[in-house]
Structures are given as C-alpha cells and as structure tokens.
C-alpha positions, 0 to 999 in steps of 0.5 A: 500500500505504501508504495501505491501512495508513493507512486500516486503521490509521484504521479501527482507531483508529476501533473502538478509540474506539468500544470504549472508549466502549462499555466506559465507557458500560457502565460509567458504566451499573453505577455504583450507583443512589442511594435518595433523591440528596438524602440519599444519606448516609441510608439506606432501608429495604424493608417485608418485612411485608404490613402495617407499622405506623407508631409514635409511638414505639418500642413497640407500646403506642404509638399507630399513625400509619400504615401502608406495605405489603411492598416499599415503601421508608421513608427511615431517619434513625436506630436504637434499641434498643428493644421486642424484636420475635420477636428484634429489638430494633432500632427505625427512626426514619423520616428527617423523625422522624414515626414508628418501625418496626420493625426485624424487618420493614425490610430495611436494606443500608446503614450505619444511625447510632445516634440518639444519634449523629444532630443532631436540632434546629436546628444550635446557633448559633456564640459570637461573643462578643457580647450578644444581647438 
C-alpha cells in the first residue's frame, strides 16, 4: 500500500509540474507583443485612411513625400499641434523625422511625447573643462 501512495503521490507531483508549466507557458504566451523591440519606448501608429499622405511638414500646403495605405503601421517619434484636420489638430512626426501625418487618420494606443519634449540632434557633448581647438 505504501508504495501505491508513493507512486500516486509521484504521479501527482508529476501533473502538478506539468500544470504549472502549462499555466506559465500560457502565460509567458499573453505577455504583450512589442511594435518595433528596438524602440519599444516609441510608439506606432495604424493608417485608418485608404490613402495617407506623407508631409514635409505639418500642413497640407506642404509638399507630399509619400504615401502608406489603411492598416499599415508608421513608427511615431513625436506630436504637434498643428493644421486642424475635420477636428484634429494633432500632427505625427514619423520616428527617423522624414515626414508628418496626420493625426485624424493614425490610430495611436500608446503614450505619444510632445516634440518639444523629444532630443532631436546629436546628444550635446559633456564640459570637461578643457580647450578644444
């Protein structure tokens, strides 16, 4: 009898292990995709017009650069306030900074900084106290 329980007791911890690896697999499995794993701090955001054009800046008297099609997705540096667009002022920067779009026809789920508040250039170079040349 006593090696019946064993045994039972074996077999248990056996599906124990084998429940915890399926519940942490699944789990593992739900952890949310990042966009772009290279810049997941940056946001993207999803074309809902069947033709979006691309800006060179933030108006539609600018210059057309390109185009993306519904459902395609822009990686998104930053935001400004800009030319009202049927009721949306909000105007994306694309994230290597190579053209606007804007913002009446991207969805965006994440956080999107202001571009005032976005580094644009090369980080500043940090006083030694030495002459440079």
């Amino acid at each position: 009898m006593f090696n019946s329980l064993k045994s039972r007791g074996a077999g248990l911890a056996a599906g124990a292990a084998a429940s915890a690896l399926l519940v942490g697999g699944s789990l593992l499995g739900a952890a949310p995709v990042q966009a772009d794993p290279h810049h997941p701090e940056e946001p993207v955001g999803k074309v809902t017009a069947s033709v979006l054009n691309h800006r060179q800046y933030p108006s539609t008297d600018s210059s057309v650069v390109g185009q993306s099609d519904r459902g395609d997705h822009i990686p998104i540096k930053c935001k400004v306030r800009a030319q009202l667009i049927e009721g949306d002022p909000i105007w994306y920067l694309a994230r290597h900074g190579e053209f606007w779009v804007s913002g009446r026809y991207v969805e965006v789920r994440a956080k999107v900084k202001w571009c005032k508040d976005v580094h644009h250039g090369p980080p500043a170079e940090k006083e030694t106290g030495t002459a440079k040349g």
